[in-house]
N, C-alpha and C positions, 0 to 999 in steps of 0.2 A: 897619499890617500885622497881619494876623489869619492864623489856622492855615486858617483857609477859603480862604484866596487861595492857599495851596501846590494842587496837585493831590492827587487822590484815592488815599487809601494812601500817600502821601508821610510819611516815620517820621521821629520824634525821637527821640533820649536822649542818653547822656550816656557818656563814656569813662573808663577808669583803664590803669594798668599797675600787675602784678604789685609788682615790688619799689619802685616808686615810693610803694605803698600799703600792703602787706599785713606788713611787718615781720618780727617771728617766722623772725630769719635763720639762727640756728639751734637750733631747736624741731622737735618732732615727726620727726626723722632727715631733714632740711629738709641737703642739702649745702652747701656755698659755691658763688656765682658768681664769675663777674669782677666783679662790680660790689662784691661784697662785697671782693674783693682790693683793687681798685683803691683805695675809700676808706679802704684803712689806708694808703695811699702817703701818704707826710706831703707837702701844696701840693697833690696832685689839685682835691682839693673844697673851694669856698670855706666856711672857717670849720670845714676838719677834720671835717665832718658824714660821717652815713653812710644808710642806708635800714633798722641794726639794730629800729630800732622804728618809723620813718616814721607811718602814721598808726594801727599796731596793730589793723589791719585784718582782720590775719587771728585777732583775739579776737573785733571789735566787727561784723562783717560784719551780723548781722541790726539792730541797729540803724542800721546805714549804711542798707542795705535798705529801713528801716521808714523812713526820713526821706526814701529818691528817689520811693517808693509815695506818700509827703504833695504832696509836690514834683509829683506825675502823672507821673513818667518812667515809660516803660513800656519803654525797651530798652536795656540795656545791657552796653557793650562793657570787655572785662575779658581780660584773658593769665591764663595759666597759666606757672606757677613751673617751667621745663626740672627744674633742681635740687632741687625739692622733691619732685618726681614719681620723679626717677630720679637718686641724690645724685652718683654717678658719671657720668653722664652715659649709660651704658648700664649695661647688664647687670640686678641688682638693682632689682626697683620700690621705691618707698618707698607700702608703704598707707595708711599716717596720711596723707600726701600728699594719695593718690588718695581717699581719705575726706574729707579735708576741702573738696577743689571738689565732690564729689557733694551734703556738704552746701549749699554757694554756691548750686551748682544749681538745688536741691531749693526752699533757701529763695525763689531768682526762681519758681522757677513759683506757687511761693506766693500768691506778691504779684504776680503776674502781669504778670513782670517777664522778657522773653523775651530770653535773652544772646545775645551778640554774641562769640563765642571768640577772641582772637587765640593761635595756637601759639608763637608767638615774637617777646618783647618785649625784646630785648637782652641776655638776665639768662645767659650761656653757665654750663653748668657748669666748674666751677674745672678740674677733671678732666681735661677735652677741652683745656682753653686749656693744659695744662699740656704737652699733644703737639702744642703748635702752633694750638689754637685752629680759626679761619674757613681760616686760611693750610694748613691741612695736609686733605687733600680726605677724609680717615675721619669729621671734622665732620660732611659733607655725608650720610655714612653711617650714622653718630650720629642725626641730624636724623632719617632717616627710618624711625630704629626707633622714632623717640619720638614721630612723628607716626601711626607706625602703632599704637602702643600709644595713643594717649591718644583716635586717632578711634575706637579698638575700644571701648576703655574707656566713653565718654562717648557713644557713638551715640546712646541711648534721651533724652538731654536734650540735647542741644545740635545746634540746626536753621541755626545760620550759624558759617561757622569761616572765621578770616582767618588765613594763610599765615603772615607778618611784617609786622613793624611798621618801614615804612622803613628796606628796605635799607640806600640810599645812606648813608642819616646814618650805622647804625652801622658801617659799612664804613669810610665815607670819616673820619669823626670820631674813629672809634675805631681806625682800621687804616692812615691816611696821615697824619692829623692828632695823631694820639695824643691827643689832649683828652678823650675818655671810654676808657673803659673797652675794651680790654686796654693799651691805652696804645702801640699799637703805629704804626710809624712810617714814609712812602711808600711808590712804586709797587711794593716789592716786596714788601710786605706788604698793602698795598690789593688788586691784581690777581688773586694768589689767592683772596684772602677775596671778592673781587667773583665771582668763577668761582662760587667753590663756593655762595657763595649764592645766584647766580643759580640754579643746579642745585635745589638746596634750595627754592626757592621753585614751580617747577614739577611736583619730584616730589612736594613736601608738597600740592599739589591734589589731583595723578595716585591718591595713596594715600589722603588723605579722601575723594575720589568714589567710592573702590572699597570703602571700609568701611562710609560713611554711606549714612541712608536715602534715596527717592527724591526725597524731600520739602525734602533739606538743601540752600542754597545756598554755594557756597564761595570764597572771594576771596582778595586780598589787599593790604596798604595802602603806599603809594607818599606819601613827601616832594615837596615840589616847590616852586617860586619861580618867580615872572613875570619874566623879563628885559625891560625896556628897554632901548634902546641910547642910549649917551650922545649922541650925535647922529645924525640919517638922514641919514649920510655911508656906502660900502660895505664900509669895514673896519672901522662900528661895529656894522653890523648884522651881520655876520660874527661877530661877536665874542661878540654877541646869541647867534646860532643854533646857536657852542660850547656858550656857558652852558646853554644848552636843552637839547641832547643831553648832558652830563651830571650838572647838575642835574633834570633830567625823563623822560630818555629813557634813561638805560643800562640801568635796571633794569626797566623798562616796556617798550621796544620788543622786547626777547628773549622775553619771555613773548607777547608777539602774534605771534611767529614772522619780527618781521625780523631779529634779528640783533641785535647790539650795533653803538651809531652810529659805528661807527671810519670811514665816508664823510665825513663832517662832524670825525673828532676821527680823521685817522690816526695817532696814536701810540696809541693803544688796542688797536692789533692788537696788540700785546705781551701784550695778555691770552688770546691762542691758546697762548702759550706755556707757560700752565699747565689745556690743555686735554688729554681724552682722545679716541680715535675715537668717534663718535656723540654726543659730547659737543652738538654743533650743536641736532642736532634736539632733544634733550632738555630744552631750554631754553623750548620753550613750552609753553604747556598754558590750554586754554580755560577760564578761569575764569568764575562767573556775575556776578561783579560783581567792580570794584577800587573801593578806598576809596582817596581824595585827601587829604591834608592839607596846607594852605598856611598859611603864615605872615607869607611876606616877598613883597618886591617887589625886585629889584635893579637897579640902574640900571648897564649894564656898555658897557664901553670896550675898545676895543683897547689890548693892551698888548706891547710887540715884547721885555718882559723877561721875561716869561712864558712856556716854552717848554711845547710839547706843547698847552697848552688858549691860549695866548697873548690870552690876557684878564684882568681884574680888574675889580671893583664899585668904587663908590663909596658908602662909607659913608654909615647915612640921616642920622647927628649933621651929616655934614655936605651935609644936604640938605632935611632937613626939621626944624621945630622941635618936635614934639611926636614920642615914640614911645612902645613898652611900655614897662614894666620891664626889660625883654631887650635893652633898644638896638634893637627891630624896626620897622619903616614902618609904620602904619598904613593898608592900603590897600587898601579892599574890592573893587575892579574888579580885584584879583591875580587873588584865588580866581574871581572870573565869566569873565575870559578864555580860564583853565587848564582849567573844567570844562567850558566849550564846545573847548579845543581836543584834551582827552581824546575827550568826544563824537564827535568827530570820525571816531575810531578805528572803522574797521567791524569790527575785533574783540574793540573791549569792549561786553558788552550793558546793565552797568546802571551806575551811579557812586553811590556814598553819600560823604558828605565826612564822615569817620570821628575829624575830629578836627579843632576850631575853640574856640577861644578867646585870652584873652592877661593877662599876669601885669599886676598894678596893684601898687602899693603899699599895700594897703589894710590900713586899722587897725580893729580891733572897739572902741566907745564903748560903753559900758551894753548889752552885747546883742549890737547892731545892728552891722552892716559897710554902711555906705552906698559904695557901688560905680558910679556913675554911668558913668564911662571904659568900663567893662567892660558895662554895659548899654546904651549906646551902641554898642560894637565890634560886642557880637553879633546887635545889630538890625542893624546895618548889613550884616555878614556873612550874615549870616540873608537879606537882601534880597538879595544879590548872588548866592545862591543858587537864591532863588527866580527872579529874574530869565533866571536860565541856565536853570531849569526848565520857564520856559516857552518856551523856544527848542528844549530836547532834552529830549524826551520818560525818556532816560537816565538822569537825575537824578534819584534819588528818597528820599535820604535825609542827615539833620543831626546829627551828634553833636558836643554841647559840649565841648571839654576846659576842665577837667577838672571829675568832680565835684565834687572837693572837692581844697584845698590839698594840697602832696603834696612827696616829697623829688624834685630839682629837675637829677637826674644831678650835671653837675659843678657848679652854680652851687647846691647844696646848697639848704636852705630857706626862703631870700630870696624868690624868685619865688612870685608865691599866684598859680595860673592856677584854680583852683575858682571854682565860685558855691557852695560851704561853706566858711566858714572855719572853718580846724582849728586849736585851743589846744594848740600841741603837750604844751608841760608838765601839761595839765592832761586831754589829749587829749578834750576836748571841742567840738561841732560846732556851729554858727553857720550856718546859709541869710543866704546875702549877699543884697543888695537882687535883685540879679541873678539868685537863685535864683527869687524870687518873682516877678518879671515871665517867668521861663520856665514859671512855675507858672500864672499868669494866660494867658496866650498858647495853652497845651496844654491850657486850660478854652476856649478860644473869645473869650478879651478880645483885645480891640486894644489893640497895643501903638506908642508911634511915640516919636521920637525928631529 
């Protein structure tokens, strides 16, 4: 596989988030998020860890920079810190803040290094969570001062800006699940939070289009998993086609103007319940492109003890013998079925897969981190990509997760998903083997596997 064989203008780079990287949690009039709350909860995060200095990124930025420029990244996707920019969540800007991504900026264009903006990577201010967070609908109000301030702000440098960073996960993970961060816990903390960020996600377009140049394209990035059904019997496919409407479709088919899938999942109309008039239509909004991220595959069954979505998966431990780090399937025809079944969509016009990779175990020898598993994944991914690319015209773009090693939400700094390894105690950086075949590849080598 060579970079020739993608199609023409077809882009690569590479992803981070905000507090997963940038440390300095509270520096420069920097507020608290939830995430910062959440890891002093003693059992959140495995091994007590936190994101206070994660990879001190926001000291070390220009040599980060200087090492993706060696690497040939040329595009890269990065959040912006809610709580650094505005510690309260509204009111008050913080300009050391807003100073320090002008510099980030500044230094991409440098190094000719064209960003990729997400507004919203999980990180809420402490502030808003403390009235209620996603669940209380002034969030969704919040959100849109701070999308209006930061597209005003940032116009003159930044030519792609991405909405959120999958919904679902931190909706459902963090607001029914409680497992991340606000820690909060079912449907009746879910539904709200699902409302309002739905809302959120269509008016944070609506007001970057009306700020940004003509020239800007605006998106936004969507989780998602391949259902299998555990047998092609008709209540496992059924079962199948729950999983799909809410792992793939709740937060995606509002914004293309159907609606939320309560046809498919009727207990979901419960979430009219925390709706206003007009509420409906506001929910979509034509974005120029949506960003995909895949992970997993699930193999799902009907299950009659399971009310409202009335299904469950079947674990990959007990299905497969090899996985990540993460307990995840490895399974490259996920992500190719997903991105042709997006394509599909007549009202998404472009797709970038804004987020691909997977954690290894990997250990630094003399140097070197030899990474084979993870050079292996993401050729394979990488092909599964291209494969869909050339079926829809749509697809047109690959970003790695992640650059570099990074704090890990709740499974703290175990998981290395980078092609950099990061020393944390010594915070020193390492290109994995893996860095260097994405470095050969984006020169025109063939790579295979």
């Amino acid at each position: 596989m060579k970079r020739s064989d993608f199609p023409e203008g077809f882009i690569f780079g590479t992803a981070t988030a905000a507090y997963q990287i940038e440390g300095a949690a509270a520096v420069d009039g920097k507020g608290p998020s939830i995430w910062d709350d959440f890891c002093q909860s003693p059992g959140k995060i495995a091994g007590g860890e936190s994101g206070e200095l994660a990879c001190d990124h926001y000291n070390r930025f220009e040599q980060d920079l200087d090492l993706m420029k060696d690497l040939g990244l040329k595009h890269y996707r990065f959040s912006l810190s809610w709580p650094r920019i505005l510690p309260y969540g509204v009111g008050a800007k913080n300009q050391r803040g807003l100073d320090y991504y002008h510099r980030l900026l500044e230094a991409c264009r440098k190094r000719d290094i064209e960003p990729y903006v997400t507004m919203y990577h999980w990180d809420l201010p402490s502030a808003l969570e403390s009235r209620g967070g996603w669940t209380n609908r002034d969030t969704y109000h919040a959100f849109c001062d701070y999308a209006d301030l930061i597209t005003r702000e940032f116009k003159d440098q930044v030519r792609h800006w991405m909405v959120l960073n999958e919904p679902f996960v931190f909706t459902a993970v963090g607001h029914f699940a409680g497992i991340h961060a606000p820690g909060r816990k079912g449907l009746r903390n879910f539904l709200p939070a699902a409302h309002h960020v739905t809302l959120a996600q269509a008016e944070g377009g609506r007001i970057a289009r009306a700020n940004a140049t003509s020239d800007t394209e605006i998106g936004t990035t969507f989780s998602c998993a391949y259902p299998t059904p555990h047998r092609n019997t008709r209540l496992h496919q059924k079962a199948a086609a729950r999983y799909d409407a809410v792992f793939n479709r709740f937060f995606l088919d509002p914004v293309c103007g159907r609606g939320y899938p309560v046809d498919t999942i009727p207990g979901l109309k419960k979430i009219w319940k925390y709706a206003k008039t007009g509420d409906e239509e506001k929910l979509a909004f034509d974005f120029d492109f949506i960003g995909v991220q895949n992970y997993i595959r699930d193999v799902v069954k009907f299950w009659p003890f399971q009310p409202v979505l009335w299904f469950k998966t079947i674990e990959p431990a007990k299905r497969v013998e090899k996985t990540t780090d993460m307990g995840w399937e490895i399974y490259p025809d996920s992500l190719y079925h997903l991105l042709l079944q997006f394509a599909e969509y007549p009202e998404i016009k472009k797709i970038y897969v804004t987020e691909s990779g997977a954690a290894f175990p990997d250990k630094l020898v003399q140097g070197r981190v030899s990474d084979p598993e993870r050079q292996k994944y993401l050729h394979d991914y990488m092909d599964a990509t291209l494969r869909a690319a050339q079926k829809s015209s749509k697809i047109q773009g690959y970003f790695v997760w992640s650059f570099m090693d990074n704090f890990e939400w709740a499974e703290g700094y175990r998981p290395r998903f980078g092609i950099v390894y990061v020393d944390y105690p010594e915070q020193q950086r390492y290109p994995k083997d893996s860095a260097f075949m994405i470095r050969d590849f984006l020169a025109g080598k063939e790579i295979s596997f």
